[in-house]
C-alpha positions as CSV (number, residue, x, y, z in Angstrom):
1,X,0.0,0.0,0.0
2,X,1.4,3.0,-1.1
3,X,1.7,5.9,1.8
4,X,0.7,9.3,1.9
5,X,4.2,10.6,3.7
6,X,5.9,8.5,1.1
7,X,4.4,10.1,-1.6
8,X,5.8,13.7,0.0
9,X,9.0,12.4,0.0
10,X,9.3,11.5,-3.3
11,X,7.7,14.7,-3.8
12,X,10.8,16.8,-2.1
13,X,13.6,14.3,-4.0
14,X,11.8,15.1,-7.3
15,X,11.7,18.6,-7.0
16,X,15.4,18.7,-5.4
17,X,17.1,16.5,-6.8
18,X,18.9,14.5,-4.1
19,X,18.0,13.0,-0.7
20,X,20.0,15.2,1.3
21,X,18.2,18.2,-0.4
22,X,14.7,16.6,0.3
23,X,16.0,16.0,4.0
24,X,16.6,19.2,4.7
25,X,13.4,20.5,2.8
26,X,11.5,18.2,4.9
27,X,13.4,18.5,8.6
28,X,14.7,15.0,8.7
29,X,17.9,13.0,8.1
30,X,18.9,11.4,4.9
31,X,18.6,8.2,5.9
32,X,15.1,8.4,6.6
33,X,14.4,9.9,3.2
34,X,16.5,7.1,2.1
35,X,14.5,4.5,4.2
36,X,11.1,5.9,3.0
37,X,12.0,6.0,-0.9
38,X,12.9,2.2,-0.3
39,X,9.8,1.6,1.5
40,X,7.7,3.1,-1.4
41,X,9.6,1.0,-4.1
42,X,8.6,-2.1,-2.6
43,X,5.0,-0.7,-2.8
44,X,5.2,0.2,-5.9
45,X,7.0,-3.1,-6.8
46,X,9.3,-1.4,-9.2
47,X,12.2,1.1,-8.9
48,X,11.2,4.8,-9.0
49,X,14.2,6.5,-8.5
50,X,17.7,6.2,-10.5
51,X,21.0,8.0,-8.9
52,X,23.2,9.5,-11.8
53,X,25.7,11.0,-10.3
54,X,25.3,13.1,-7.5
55,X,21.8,13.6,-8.2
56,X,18.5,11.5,-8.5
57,X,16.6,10.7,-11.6
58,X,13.0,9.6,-11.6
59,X,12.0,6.5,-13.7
60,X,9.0,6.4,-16.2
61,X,7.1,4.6,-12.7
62,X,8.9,7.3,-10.9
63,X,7.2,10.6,-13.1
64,X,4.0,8.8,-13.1
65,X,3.7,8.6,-9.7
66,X,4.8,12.4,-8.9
67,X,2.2,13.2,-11.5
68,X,-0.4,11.6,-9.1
69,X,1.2,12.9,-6.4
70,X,-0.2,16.4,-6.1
71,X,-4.0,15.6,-6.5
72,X,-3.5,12.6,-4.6
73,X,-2.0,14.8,-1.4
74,X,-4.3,17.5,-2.2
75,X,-7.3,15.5,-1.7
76,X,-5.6,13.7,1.2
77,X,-5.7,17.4,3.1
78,X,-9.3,18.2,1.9
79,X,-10.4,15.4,3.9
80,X,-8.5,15.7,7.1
81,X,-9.0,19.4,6.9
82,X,-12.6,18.4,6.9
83,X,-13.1,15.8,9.7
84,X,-11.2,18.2,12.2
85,X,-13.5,20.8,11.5
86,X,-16.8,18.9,11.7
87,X,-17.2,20.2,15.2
88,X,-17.8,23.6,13.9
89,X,-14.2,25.4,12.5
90,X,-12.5,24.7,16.1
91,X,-9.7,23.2,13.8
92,X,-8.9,24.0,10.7
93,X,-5.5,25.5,8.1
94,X,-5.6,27.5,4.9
95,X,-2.7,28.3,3.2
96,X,-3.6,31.3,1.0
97,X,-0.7,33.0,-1.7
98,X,-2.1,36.1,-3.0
99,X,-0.3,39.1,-4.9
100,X,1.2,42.3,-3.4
101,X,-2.2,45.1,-4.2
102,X,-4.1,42.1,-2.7
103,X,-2.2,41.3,0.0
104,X,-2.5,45.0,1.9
105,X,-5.7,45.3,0.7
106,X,-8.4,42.5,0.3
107,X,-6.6,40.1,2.8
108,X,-6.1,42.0,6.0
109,X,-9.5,42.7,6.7
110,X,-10.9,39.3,5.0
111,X,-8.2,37.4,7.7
112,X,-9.3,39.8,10.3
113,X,-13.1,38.6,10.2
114,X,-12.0,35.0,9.9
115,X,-10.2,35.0,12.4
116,X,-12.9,36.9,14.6
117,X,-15.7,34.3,13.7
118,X,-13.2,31.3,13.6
119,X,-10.3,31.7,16.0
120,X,-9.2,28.2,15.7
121,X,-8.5,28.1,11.9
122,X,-5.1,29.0,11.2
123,X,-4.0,30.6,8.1
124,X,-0.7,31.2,6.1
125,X,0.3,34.1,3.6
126,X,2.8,34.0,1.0
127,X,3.1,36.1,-2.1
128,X,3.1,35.5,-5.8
129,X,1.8,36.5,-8.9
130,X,0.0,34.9,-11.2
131,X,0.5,32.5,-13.0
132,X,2.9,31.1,-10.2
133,X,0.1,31.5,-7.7
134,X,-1.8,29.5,-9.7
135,X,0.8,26.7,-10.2
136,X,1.6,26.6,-6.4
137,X,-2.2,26.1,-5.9
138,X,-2.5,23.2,-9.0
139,X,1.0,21.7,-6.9
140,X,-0.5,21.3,-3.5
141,X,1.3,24.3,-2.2
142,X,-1.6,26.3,-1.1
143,X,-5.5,25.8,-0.3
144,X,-6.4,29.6,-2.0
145,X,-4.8,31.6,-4.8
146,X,-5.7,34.8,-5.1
147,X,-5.2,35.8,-8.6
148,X,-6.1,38.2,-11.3
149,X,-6.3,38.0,-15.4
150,X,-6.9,40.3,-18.1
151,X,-10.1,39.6,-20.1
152,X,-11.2,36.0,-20.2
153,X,-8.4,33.2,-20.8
154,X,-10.7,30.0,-22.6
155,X,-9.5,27.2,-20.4
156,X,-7.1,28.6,-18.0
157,X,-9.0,27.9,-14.8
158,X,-11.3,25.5,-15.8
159,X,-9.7,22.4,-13.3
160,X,-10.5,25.0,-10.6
161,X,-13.2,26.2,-8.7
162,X,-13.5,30.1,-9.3
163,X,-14.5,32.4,-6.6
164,X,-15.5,36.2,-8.7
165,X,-14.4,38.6,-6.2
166,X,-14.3,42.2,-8.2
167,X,-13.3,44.0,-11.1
168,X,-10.3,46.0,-10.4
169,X,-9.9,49.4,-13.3
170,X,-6.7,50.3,-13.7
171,X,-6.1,54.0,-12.8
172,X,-3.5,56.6,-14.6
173,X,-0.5,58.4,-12.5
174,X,1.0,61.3,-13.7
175,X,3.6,63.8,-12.2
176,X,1.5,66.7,-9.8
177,X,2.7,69.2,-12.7
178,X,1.8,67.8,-15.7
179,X,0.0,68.6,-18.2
180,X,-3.0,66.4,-17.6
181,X,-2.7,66.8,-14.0
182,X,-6.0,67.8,-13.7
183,X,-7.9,66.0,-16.5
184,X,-11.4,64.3,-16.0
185,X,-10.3,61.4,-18.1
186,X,-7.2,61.3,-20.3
187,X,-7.4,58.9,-23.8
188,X,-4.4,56.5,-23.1
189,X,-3.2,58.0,-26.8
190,X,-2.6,61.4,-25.2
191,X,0.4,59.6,-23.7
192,X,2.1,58.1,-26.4
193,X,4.9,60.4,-26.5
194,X,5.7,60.1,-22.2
195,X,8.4,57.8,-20.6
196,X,6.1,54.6,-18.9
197,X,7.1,53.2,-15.9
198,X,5.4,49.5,-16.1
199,X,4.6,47.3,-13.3
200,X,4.2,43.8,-13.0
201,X,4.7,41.3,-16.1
202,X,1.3,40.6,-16.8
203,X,0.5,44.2,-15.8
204,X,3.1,45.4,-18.9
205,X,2.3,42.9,-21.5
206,X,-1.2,44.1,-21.1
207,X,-0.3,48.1,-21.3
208,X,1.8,47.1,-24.1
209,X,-1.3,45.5,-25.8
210,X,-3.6,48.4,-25.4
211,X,-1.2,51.1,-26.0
212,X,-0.6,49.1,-29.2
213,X,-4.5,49.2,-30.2
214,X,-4.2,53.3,-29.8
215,X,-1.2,53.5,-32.5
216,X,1.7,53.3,-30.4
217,X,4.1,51.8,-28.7
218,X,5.1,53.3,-25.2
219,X,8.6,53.8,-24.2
220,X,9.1,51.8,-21.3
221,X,12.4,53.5,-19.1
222,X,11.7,51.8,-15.8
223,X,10.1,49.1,-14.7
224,X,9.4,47.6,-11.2
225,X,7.0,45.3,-9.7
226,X,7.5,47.1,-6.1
227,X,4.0,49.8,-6.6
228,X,5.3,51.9,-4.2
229,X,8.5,52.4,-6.2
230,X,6.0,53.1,-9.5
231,X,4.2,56.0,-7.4
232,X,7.7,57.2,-6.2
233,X,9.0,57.4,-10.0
234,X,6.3,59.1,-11.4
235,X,5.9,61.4,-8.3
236,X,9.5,62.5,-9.4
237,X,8.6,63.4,-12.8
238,X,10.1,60.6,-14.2
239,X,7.4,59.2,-16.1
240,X,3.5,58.3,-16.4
241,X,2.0,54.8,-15.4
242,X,-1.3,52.7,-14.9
243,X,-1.5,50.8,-11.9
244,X,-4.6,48.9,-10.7
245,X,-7.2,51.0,-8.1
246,X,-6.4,48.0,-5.4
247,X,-3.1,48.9,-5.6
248,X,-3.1,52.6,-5.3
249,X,-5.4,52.2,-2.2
250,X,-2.3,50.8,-0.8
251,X,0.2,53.6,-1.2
252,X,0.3,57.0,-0.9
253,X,0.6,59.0,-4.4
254,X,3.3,61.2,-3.1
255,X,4.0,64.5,-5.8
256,X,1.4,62.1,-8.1
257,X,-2.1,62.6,-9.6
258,X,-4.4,60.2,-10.5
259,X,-6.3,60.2,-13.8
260,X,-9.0,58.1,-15.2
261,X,-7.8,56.4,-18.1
262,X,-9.5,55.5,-21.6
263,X,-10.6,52.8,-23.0
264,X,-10.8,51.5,-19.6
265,X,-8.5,48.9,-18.6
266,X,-9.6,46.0,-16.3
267,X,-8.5,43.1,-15.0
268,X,-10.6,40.6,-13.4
269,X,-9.8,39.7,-9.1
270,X,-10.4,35.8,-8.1
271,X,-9.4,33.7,-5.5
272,X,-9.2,30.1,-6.6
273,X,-9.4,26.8,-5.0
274,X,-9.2,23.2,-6.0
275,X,-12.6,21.1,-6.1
276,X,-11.6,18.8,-3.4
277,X,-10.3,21.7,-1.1
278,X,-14.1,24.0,-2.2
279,X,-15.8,21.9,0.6
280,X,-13.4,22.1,3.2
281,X,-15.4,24.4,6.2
282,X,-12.1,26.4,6.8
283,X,-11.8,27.1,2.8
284,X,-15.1,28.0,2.4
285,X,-15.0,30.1,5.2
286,X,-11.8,32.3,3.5
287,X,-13.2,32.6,0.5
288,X,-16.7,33.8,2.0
289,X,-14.6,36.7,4.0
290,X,-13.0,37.3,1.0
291,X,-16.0,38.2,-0.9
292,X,-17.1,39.9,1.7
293,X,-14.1,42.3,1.8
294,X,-14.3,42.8,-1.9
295,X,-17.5,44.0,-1.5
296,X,-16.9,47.0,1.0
């Protein structure tokens, strides 16, 4: 029979490379990573690992198996996650990756209410961006990925269950003296001839796009995936940006204005789960005071 902490294991020498690397991802000694990996071979009933080296190769068995792995686990947690927290969310874990404008924005006060209703469910933040988020989530990593996208992707989260928790517009800075300081609304063409200063990847491929659908091509001098630095560059005159409302609620626009862009860019706020992990009390619960904190 084939074992559930075997299966993490194999996980960590896959993804490192060697036992003594999975030992130390995993807090134990390499001879009980060792010990385990032989266990699970004789489970198996064939060999799963190959050493070349100084490293470990998986077999064809091996790959398969790490395939499984993740879904296997995953569904594993969902129902341990759920049996402790029959008695009402007096037990309970949610690990939760979100991106930065999220992170101080939508999570604080969605945590704080969770925690204030449930205070024996325990979560975890990390931070990432999309698409990572979404492959931590897909990898067993995490219970909730909070995640955005740009207009609708046919297939991209359709293995997962989708929580709609806003639309987020993305909102024009300019310098306090310029010359569209104080515009009502500024057609994103009236910029083509500014420095940019772009945010995050999928941020900048989508300026790119729609700068490209007004006739030009912005000249991109600095780019940064820290907002705070974005707000601090164009406050010093250096340049113009777009950065998403979420995210300049989180910073002060020091020496910049805001300005309501056209055509209006958006990008679409979810917080995705995994179907297994949806019925989970503690889950459920997040992404409940999730929506709710969207909708203040």
């Amino acid at each position: 029979m084939i074992e559930a902490r075997h299966l993490r294991v194999l996980r960590a020498v896959a993804a490192t490379g060697s036992f003594s690397a999975a030992a130390r991802e995993l807090g134990c000694t390499q001879p009980a990573v060792s010990q385990q990996m032989k266990a699970l071979e004789s489970s198996a009933g064939t060999t799963l690992l190959i050493r070349t080296g100084r490293e470990m190769r998986l077999t064809q068995a091996g790959e398969a198996l790490v395939r499984h792995a993740s879904g296997i686990l995953a569904g594993l947690t969902a129902a341990e996650e759920e049996v402790a927290a029959i008695a009402g969310l007096r037990a309970g874990r949610v690990r939760l990756v979100s991106f930065p404008s999220g992170s101080s924005t939508l999570v604080p006060g969605a945590l704080a209410a969770l925690r204030a209703a449930h205070p024996g469910t325990r979560v975890s933040l990390v931070e990432a961006e999309p698409p990572r988020s979404v492959e931590m989530l897909r990898e067993g990593d995490c219970d909730i990925a909070l995640a955005f996208r740009y207009g609708a992707s046919g297939g991209e989260w359709e293995d997962l269950v989708v929580r709609p928790l806003l639309t987020d517009r993305l909102i024009g800075l300019v310098p306090e003296g310029h010359r569209l300081a104080g515009a009502d609304a500024v057609g994103i063409g009236e910029l083509a001839d500014e420095s940019w200063i772009a945010g995050c990847p999928r941020c900048r491929r989508q300026l790119v796009e729609v700068c490209e659908e007004s006739g030009f091509v912005p000249r991109i001098d600095f780019a940064t995936d820290d907002y705070p630095a974005v707000v601090g560059l164009v406050g010093a005159g250096l340049g113009v940006a777009v950065l998403p409302a979420l995210a300049i609620e989180s910073v002060r626009p020091k020496g910049a204005r805001t300005v309501t862009v056209e055509p209006a860019i958006e990008r679409e706020i979810v917080a995705l789960t995994l179907p297994d992990l949806a019925h989970v009390p503690a889950v459920a619960a997040t992404l409940d005071q999730l929506s709710l904190a969207a909708a203040r």
